[in-house]
C-alpha positions as CSV (number, residue, x, y, z in Angstrom):
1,X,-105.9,-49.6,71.8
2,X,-108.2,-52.7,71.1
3,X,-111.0,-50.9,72.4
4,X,-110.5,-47.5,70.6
5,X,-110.2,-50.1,67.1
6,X,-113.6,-51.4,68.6
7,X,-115.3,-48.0,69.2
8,X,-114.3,-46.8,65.5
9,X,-115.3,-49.7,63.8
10,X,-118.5,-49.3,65.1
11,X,-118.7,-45.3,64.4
12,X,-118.0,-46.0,61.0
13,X,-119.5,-49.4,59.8
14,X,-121.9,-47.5,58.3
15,X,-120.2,-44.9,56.0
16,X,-119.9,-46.2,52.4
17,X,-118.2,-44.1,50.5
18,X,-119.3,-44.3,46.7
19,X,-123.2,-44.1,48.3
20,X,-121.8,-41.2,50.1
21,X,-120.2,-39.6,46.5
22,X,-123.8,-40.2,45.2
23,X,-125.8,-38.7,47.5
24,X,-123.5,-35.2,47.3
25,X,-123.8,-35.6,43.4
26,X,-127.6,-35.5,43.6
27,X,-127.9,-33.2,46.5
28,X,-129.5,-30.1,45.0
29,X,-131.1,-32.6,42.6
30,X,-135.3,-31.5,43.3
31,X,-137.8,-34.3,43.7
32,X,-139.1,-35.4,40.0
33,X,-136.2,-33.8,38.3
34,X,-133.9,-35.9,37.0
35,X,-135.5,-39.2,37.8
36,X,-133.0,-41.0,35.0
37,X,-130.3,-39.3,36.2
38,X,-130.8,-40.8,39.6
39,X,-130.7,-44.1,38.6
40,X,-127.5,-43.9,36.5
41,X,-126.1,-42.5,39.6
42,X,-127.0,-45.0,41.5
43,X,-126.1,-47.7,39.2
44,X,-122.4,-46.0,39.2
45,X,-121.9,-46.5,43.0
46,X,-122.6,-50.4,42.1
47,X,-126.2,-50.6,42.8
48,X,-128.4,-53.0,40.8
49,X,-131.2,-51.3,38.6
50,X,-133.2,-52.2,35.9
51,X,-133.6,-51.1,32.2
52,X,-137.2,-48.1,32.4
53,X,-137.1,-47.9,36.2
54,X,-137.3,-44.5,37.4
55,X,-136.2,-42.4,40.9
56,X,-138.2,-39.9,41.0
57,X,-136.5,-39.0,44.8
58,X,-133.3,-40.2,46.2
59,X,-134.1,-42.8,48.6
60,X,-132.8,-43.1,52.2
61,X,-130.2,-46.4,52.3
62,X,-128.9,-47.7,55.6
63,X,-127.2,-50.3,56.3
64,X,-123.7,-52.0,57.3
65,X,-121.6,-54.9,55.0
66,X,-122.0,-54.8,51.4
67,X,-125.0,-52.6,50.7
68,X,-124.3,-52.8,46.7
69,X,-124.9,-56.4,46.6
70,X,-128.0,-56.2,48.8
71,X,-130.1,-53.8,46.3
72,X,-131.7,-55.1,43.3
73,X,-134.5,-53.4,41.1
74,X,-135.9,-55.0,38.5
75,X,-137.2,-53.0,35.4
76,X,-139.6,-50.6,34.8
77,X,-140.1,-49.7,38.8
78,X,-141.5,-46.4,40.3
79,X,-139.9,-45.5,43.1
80,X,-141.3,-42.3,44.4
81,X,-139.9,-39.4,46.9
82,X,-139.2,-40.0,50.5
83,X,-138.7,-43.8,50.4
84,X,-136.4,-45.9,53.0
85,X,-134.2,-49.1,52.4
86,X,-132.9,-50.8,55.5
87,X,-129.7,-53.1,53.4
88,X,-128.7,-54.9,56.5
89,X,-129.9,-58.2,54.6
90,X,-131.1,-57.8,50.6
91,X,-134.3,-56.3,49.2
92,X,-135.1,-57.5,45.8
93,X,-137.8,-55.5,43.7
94,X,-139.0,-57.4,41.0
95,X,-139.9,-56.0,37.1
96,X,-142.5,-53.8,37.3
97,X,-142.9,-52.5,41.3
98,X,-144.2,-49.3,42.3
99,X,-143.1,-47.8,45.6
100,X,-145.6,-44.8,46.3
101,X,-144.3,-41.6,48.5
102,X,-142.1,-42.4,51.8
103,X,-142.6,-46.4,51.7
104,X,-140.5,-47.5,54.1
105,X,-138.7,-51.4,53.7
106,X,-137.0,-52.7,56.7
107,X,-135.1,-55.7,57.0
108,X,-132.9,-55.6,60.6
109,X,-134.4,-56.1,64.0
110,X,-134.6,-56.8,67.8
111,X,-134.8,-60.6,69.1
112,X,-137.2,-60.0,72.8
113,X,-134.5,-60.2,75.0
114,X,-134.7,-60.7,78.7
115,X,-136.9,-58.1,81.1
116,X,-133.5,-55.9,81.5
117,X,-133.5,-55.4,77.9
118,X,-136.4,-56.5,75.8
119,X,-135.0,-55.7,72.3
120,X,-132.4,-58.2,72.4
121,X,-130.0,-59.4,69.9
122,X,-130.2,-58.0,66.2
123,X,-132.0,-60.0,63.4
124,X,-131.6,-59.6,59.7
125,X,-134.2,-60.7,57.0
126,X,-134.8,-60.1,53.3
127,X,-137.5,-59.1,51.9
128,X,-138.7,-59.4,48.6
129,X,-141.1,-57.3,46.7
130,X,-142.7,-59.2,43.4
131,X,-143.6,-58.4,39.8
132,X,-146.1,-55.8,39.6
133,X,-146.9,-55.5,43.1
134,X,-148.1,-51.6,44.8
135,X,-146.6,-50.8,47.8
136,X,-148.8,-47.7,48.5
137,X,-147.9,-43.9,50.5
138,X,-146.0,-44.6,53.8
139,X,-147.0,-48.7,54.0
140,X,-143.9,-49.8,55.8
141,X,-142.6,-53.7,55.1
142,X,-141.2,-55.5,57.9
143,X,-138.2,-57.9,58.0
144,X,-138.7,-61.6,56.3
145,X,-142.2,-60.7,54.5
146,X,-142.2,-61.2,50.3
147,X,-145.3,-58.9,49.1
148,X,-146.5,-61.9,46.0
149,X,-146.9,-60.9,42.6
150,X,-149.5,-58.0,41.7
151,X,-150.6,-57.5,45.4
152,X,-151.4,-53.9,46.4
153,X,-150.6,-53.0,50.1
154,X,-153.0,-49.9,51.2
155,X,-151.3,-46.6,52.6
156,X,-150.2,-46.6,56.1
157,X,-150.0,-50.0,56.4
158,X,-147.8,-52.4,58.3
159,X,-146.9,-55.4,56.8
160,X,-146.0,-58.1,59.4
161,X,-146.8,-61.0,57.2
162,X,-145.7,-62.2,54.0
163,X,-149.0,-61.2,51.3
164,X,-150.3,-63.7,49.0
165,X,-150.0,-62.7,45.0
166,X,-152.9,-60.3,43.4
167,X,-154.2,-59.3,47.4
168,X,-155.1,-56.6,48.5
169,X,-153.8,-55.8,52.3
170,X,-154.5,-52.5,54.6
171,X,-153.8,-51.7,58.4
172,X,-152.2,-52.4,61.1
173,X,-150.9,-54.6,61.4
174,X,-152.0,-55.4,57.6
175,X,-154.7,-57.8,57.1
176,X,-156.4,-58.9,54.0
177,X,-158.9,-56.6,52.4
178,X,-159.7,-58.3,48.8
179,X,-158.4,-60.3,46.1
180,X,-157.6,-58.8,43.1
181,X,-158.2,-59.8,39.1
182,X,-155.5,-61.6,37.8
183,X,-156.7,-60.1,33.9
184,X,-155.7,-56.5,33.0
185,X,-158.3,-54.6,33.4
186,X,-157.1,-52.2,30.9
187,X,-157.5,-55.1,28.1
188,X,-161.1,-56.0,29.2
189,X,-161.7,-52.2,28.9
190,X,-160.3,-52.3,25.1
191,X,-162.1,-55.3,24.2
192,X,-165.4,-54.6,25.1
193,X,-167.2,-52.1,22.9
194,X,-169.9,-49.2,23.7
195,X,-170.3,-46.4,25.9
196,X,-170.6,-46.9,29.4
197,X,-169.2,-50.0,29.5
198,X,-167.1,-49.7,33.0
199,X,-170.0,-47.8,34.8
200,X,-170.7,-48.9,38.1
201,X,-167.0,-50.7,38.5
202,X,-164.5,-50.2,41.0
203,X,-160.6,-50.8,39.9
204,X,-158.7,-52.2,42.2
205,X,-157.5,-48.7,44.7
């Protein structure tokens, strides 16, 4: 009997069941419809979410414990289609983040274990995404990194590493590519008069 209790507490550590009621209430919701609607959802099943942020796909959660307490987006985020959120330990999305298609955040994995079994023991580490940052189409974030403020992590890229604020990081595994401008670029534009003003300059992606 102890191990059948076992067995089932281990089938089912992973069913939660006001996610589960909010996935079958947005089920036949498309991709970008209903983006605002996603997030009040969401925020009824006792997620975190900030004030102008935006779902414009339901993302994939996993995770066993308290996965509510474990979420937080700040305001004003994009979180596009296809995107992942490994809630073993907490992910924090700070004001302002955008997530691009299938972005994938992972915070559990394998200790090396011995040559019988070389992923070993579990290990779970937050990770925290900052203001502004870009976390580009399928980048995936590995446990214990923090992507700083304003960085921009290149598609397909694997973040091992935590990134330094206003970077610029791309491959595998990621590796910097160029710092960024810490002034809007967007208010230099407005402020400097004439035609032609920008020829000849890349923006940042």
């Amino acid at each position: 009997m102890h191990k059948l209790r076992q067995v089932l507490r281990e089938e089912l550590e992973g069913v939660h069941g006001r996610w589960l009621l909010a996935q079958a209430a947005l089920a036949l919701l498309p991709p970008f419809v209903g983006s605002r609607l996603r997030v009040r959802v969401l925020r009824l099943a006792g997620f975190r979410i900030g004030h102008g942020t935006v779902l414009w796909g339901t993302p994939t959660i996993l995770g066993s414990g308290d996965l509510y307490g474990r979420l937080q987006i700040g305001r004003d985020c994009w979180v596009n289609v296809g995107c992942l959120f490994d809630l073993n330990a907490p992910i924090t999305l700070g004001d302002r983040v955008a997530l691009g298609q299938q972005v994938m955040i992972l915070t559990n994995t394998h200790r090396i274990g011995g040559p019988a079994r070389r992923a070993g023991n579990l290990a779970a580490l937050p990770v925290q995404i900052e203001a502004g940052a870009w976390l580009s189409t399928r980048c995936t974030i590995l446990p214990g990194v923090t992507v700083g403020a304003g960085a921009v992590v290149a598609a397909g890229a694997v973040v091992t590493r935590s990134v330094p604020p206003h970077t610029m990081v791309g491959g595998i595994p990621a590796q910097p590519l160029r710092e960024l401008p810490i002034d809007d670029p967007l208010d230099r534009l407005a402020a400097t008069p004439g035609p032609g003003r920008w020829q000849g300059e890349r923006l940042p992606v």
